[in-house]
C-alpha positions as CSV (number, residue, x, y, z in Angstrom):
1,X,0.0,0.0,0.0
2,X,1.3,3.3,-1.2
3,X,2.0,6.3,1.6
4,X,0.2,9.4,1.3
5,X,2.0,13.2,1.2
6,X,1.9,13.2,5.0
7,X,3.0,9.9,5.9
8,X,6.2,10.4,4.2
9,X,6.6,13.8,5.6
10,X,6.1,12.5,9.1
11,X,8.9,9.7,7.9
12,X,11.0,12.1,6.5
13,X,11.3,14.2,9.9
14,X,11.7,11.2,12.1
15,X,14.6,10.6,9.7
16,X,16.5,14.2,9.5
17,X,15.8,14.7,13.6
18,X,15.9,11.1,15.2
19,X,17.8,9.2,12.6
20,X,14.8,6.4,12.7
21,X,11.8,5.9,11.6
22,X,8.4,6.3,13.9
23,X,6.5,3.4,15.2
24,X,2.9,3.0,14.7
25,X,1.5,5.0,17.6
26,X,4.6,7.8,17.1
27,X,3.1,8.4,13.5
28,X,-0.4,8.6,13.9
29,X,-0.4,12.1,15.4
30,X,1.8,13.4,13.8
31,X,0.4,12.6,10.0
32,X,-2.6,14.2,11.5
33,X,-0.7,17.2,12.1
34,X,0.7,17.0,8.7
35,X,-2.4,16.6,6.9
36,X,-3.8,19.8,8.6
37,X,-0.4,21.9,7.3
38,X,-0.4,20.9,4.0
39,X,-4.8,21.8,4.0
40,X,-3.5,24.9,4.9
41,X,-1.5,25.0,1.7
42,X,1.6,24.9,3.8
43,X,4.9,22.5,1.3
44,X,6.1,20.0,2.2
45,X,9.3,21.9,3.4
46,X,7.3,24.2,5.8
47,X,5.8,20.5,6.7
48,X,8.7,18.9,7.7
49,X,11.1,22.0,9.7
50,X,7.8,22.1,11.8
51,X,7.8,18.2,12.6
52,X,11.3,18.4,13.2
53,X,11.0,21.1,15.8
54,X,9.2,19.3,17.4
55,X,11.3,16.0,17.8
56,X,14.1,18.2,18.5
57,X,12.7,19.6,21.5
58,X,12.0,16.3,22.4
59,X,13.8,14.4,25.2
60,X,15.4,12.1,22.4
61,X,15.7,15.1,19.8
62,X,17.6,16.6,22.5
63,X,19.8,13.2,23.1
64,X,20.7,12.7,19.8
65,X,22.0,16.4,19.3
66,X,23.9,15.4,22.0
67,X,25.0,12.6,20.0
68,X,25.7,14.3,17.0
69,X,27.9,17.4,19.2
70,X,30.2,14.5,20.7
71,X,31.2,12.6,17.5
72,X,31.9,15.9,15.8
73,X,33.9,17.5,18.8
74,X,36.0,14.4,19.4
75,X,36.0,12.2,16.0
76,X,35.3,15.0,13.5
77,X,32.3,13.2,11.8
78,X,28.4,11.8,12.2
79,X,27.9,10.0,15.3
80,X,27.4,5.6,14.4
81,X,24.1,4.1,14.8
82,X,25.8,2.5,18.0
83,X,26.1,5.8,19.6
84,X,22.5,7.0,18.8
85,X,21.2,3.8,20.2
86,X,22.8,4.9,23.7
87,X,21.4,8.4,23.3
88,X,18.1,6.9,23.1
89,X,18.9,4.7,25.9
90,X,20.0,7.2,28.3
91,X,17.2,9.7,27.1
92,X,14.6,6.8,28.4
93,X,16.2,6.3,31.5
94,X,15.6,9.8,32.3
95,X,18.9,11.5,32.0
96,X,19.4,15.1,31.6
97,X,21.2,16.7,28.7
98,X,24.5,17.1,30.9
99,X,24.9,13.5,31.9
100,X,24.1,12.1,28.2
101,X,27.0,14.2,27.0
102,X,29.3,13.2,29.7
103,X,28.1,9.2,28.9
104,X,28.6,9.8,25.0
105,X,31.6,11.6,25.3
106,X,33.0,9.0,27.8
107,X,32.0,6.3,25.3
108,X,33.6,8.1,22.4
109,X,37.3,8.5,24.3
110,X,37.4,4.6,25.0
111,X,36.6,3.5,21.7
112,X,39.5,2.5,19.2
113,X,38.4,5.3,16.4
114,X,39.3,8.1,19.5
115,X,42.5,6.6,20.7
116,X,43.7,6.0,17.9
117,X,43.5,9.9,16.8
118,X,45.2,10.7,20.4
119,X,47.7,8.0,20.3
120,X,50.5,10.5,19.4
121,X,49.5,12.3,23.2
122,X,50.0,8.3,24.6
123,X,53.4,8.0,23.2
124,X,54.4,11.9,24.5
125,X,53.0,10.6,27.7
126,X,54.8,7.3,28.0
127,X,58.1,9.1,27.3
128,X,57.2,12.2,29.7
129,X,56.7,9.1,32.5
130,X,60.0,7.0,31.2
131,X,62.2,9.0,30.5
132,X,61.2,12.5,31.6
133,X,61.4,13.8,27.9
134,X,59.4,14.5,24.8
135,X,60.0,11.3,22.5
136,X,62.4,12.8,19.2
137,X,59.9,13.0,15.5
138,X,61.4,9.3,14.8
139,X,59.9,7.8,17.7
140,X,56.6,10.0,17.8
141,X,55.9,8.6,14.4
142,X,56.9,4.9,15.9
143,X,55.6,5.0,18.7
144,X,52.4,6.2,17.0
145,X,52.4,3.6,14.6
146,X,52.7,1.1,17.3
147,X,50.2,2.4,19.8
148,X,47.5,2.1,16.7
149,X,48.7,-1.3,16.3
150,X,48.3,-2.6,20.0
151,X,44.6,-1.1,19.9
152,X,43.9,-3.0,16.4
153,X,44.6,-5.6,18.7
154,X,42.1,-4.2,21.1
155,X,44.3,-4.1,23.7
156,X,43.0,-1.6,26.5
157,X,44.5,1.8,27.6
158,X,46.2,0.5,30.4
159,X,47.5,-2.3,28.5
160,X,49.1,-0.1,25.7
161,X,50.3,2.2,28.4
162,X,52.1,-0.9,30.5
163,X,53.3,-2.1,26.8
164,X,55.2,1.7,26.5
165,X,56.5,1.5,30.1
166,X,58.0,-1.7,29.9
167,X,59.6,-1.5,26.5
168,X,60.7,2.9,27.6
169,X,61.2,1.4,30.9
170,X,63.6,-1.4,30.3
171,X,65.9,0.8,27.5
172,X,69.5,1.5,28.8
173,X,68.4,5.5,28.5
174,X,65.7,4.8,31.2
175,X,67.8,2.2,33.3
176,X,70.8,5.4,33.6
177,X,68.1,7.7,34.6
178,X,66.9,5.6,37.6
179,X,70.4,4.8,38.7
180,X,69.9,6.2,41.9
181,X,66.3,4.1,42.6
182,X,68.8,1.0,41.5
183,X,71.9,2.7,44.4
184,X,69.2,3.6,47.0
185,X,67.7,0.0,46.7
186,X,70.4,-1.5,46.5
187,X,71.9,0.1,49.6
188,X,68.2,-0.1,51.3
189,X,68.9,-4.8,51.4
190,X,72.3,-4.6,51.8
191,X,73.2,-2.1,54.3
192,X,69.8,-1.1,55.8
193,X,70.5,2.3,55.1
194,X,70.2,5.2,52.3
195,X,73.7,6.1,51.0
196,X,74.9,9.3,51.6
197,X,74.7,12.4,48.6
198,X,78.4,11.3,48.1
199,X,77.8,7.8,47.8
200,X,74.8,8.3,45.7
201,X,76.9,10.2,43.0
202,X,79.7,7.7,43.0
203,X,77.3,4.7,42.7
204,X,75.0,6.1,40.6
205,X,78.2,6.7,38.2
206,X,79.3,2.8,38.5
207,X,75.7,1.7,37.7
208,X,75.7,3.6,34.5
209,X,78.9,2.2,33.3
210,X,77.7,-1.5,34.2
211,X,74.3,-0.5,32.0
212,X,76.5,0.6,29.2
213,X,78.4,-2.3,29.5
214,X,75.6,-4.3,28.7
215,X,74.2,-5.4,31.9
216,X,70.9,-6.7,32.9
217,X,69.1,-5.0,36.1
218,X,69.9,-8.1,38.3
219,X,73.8,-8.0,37.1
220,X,74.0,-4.4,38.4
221,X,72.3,-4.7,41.6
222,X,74.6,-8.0,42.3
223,X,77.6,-6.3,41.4
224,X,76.9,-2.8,43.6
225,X,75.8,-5.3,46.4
226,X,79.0,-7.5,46.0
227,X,80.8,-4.2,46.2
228,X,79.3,-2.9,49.2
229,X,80.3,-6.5,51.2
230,X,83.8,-5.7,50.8
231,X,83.4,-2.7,53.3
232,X,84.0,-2.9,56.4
233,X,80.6,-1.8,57.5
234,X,79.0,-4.2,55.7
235,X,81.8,-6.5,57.0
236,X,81.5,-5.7,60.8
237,X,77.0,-6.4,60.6
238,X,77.9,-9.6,58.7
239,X,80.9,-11.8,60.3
240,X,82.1,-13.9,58.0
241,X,83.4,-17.4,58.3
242,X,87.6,-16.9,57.5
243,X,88.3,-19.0,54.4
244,X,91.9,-18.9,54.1
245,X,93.4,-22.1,54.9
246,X,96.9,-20.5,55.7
247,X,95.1,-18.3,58.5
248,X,93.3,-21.2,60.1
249,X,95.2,-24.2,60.0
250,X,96.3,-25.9,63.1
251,X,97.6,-29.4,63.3
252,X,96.7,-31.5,66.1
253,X,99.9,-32.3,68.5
254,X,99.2,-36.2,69.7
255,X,97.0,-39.3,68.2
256,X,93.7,-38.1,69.9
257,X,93.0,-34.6,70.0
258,X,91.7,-34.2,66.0
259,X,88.2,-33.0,67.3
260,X,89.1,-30.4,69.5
261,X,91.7,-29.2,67.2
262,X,89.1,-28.7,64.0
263,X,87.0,-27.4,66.6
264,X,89.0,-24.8,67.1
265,X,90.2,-24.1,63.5
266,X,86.1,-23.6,63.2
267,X,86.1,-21.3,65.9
268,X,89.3,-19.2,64.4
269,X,87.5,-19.2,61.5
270,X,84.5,-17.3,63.0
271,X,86.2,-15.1,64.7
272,X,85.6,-16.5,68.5
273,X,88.8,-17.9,69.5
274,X,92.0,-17.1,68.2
275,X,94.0,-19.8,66.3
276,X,96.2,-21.2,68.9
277,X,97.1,-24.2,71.4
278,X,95.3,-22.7,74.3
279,X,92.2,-22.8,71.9
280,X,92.9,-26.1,70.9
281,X,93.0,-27.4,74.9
282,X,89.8,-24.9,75.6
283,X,87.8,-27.4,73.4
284,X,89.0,-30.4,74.9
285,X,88.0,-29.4,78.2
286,X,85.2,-31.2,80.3
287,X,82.7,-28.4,79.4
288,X,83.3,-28.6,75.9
289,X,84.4,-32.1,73.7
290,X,85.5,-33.5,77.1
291,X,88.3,-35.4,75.4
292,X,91.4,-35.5,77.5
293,X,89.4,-37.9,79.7
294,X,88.3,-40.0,77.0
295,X,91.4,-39.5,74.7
296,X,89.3,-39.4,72.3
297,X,85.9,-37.4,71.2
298,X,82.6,-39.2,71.7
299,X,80.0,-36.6,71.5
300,X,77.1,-37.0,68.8
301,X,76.9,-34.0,66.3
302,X,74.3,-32.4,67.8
303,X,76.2,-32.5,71.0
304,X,78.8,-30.4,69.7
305,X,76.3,-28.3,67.8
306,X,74.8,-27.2,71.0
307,X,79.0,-26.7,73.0
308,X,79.2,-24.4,69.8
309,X,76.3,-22.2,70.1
310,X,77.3,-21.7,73.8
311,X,80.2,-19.7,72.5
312,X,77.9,-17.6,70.5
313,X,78.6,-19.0,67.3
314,X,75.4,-20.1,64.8
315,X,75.6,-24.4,64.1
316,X,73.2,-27.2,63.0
317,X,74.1,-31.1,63.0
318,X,73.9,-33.3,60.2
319,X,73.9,-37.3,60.9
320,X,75.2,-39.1,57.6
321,X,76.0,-36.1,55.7
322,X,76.7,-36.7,51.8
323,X,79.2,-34.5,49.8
324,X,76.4,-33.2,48.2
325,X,75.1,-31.6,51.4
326,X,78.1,-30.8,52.8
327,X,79.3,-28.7,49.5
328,X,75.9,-26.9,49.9
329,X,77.2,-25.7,53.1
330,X,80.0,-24.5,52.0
331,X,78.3,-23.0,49.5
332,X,76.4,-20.9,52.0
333,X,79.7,-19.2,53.2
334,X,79.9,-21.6,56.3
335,X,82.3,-24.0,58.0
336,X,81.9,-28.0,58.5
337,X,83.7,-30.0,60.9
338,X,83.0,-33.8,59.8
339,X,83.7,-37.0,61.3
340,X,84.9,-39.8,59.1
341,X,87.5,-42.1,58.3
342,X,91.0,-42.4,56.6
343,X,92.2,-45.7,55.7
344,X,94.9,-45.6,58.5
345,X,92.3,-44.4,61.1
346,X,89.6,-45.6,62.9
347,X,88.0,-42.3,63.0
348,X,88.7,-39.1,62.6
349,X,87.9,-35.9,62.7
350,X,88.8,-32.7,60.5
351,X,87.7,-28.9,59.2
352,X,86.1,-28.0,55.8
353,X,87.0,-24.2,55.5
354,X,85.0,-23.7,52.5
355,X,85.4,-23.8,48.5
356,X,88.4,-22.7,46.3
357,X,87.7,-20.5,43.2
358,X,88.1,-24.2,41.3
359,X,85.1,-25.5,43.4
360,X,87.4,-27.9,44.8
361,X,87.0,-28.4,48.8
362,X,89.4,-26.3,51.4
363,X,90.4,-29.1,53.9
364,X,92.6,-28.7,57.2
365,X,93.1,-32.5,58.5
366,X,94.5,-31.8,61.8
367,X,96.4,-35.2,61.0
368,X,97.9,-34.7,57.6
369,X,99.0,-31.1,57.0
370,X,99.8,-32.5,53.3
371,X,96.1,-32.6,52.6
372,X,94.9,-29.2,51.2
373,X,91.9,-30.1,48.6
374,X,89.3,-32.3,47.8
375,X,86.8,-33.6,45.1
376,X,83.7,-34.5,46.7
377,X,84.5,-38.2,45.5
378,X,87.4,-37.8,48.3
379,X,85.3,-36.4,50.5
380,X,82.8,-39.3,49.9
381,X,85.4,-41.7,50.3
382,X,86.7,-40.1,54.0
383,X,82.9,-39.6,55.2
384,X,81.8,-43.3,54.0
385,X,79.9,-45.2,56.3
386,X,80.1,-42.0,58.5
387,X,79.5,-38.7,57.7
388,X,78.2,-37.0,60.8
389,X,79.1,-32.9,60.7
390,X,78.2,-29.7,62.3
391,X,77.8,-26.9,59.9
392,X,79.1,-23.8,61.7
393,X,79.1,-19.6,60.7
394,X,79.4,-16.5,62.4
């Protein structure tokens, strides 16, 4: 059935004003109203403006201006049927003018079409936040071309901004700039303290060099910390166990006193006792390995792990220790006094100072001065069948 003159006049405003056409019971009045213009020989242009005034005024007339003002002011162009189906919505619900604009408009700045036309102000942003600078034409063009990319992808804002801060953040250029966060941190683990305005300089400087070198985060902050353990500061909060075999060696002076002499190497080496006979005799006294008595030392590793925390020095037993557990003690920085057995012996008892730079074992055998290092195959053969060891550190 064809449509009469007013019909498609009513059709034609709901068009030009509300971008739809009217249902049923929206037409009917106003094709009445249409009819009674055009009687009054009223055109069809006079027909529609008035029609359209009046859906402009309307609740959704005035919603889907607001439409039309938001896509202009932030895309440039005629707002998508997506966008005049939320005007609508929010228009129904009862909104007023302000907070449809500030819906559409927050809408609009989400989607791709808008970020993409602002992703030049991401990348200035990112490189304001990075590397407190603007980014050079090259990478404002790049980093434009990337940005657009990730949100192709559909990748959110705050995954395109975490995508700039970790590729800015992670770039030698941004690594030298924070070289004091990497000093003060670094400082902050190691010597619970900040460094002073001198130090800060003067480590800030190493840790630039050690980036331009090529090295990662956790190189650096190894290297500054290694550095700052060589002072004595560092030195005097954190005893160390005394590695050199030359400066705790002690050989034992008759057939039975091999425990309390590696006793007391372990206690030179910590720093409780210096390295001499009357140490040696202090640890083979009744109150400690009680071994003049027995001429020979009988107490069970825990035993001695417990006579060696009563002189204030850390220790834990280990019953049937294993190279492999025994080198991990070492590897901690400690000491090990181990009970085992040469071939000539029936038991015996000597120090492990630590590891050489090799890996091999540092041994002081109170018995045979000869013996200096060890594989752990050695050190498996000597603790066969035995094995029992305190571990012992400052």
């Amino acid at each position: 059935m064809s449509l009469s003159l007013a019909q498609r006049l009513v059709r034609r405003a709901y068009r030009a004003e509300l971008h739809r056409l009217p249902a049923a019971s929206e037409a009917a009045p106003q094709v009445v109203r249409a009819r009674t213009l055009l009687r009054n020989d009223r055109d069809d242009a006079f027909v529609v403006r008035r029609l359209s005034r009046a859906l402009d005024r309307s609740p959704e007339g005035q919603a889907i201006d607001q439409a039309h003002g938001a896509a202009k002011a932030l895309l440039g162009h005629a707002p998508g049927a997506a966008l005049l189906q939320q005007a609508r919505e929010l228009a129904a619900q009862g909104k007023t003018v302000a907070e449809i604009r500030a819906a559409l408009d927050a809408t609009l700045e989400a989607g791709p079409e808008y970020r993409k036309l602002h992703a030049r102000e991401t990348v200035e942003s990112a490189y304001a936040q990075a590397l407190q600078r603007a980014p050079s034409l090259d990478e404002k063009l790049a980093g434009t071309r990337w940005a657009r990319e990730l949100i192709d992808q559909g990748k959110t804002p705050d995954e395109v901004s975490g995508a700039f801060a970790w590729v800015l953040g992670s770039s030698a250029e941004a690594r030298k700039l924070h070289a004091p966060d990497n000093v003060k941190a670094v400082y902050a683990w190691t010597m619970g303290r900040e460094p002073s305005a001198e130090e800060l300089e003067r480590d800030s400087g190493l840790v630039r060099e050690l980036i331009d070198e090529g090295k990662s985060n956790d190189e650096v902050n190894g290297a500054l910390a290694d550095l700052l353990k060589l002072s004595p500061e560092w030195q005097a909060k954190h005893p160390q166990m005394n590695h050199d075999r030359d400066a705790v060696y002690l050989r034992q002076p008759n057939g039975w006193t091999c425990g309390p002499t590696s006793l007391a190497m372990a206690m030179a080496a910590a720093g409780k006792r210096p390295l001499s006979d009357d140490t040696l005799w202090e640890m083979a006294q009744p109150d400690k390995l009680n071994t003049i008595a027995n001429q020979s030392t009988d107490k069970m590793p825990w035993e001695i792990a417990d006579i060696v925390r009563g002189m204030g020095v850390n220790a834990e037993a280990h019953v049937l220790a294993q190279p492999p557990e025994i080198r991990a003690a070492l590897e901690r920085g400690h000491g090990v006094v181990v009970n085992g057995k040469h071939p000539d012996t029936s038991g015996h008892f000597i120090y492990l100072a630590g590891l050489d730079e090799q890996g091999q074992i540092i041994v002081c055998d109170p018995w045979k001065p000869e013996i200096t290092r060890w594989s752990d195959e050695q050190l498996g053969a000597f603790t066969y069948g035995r094995g029992n060891s305190v571990e012992i550190w400052p």
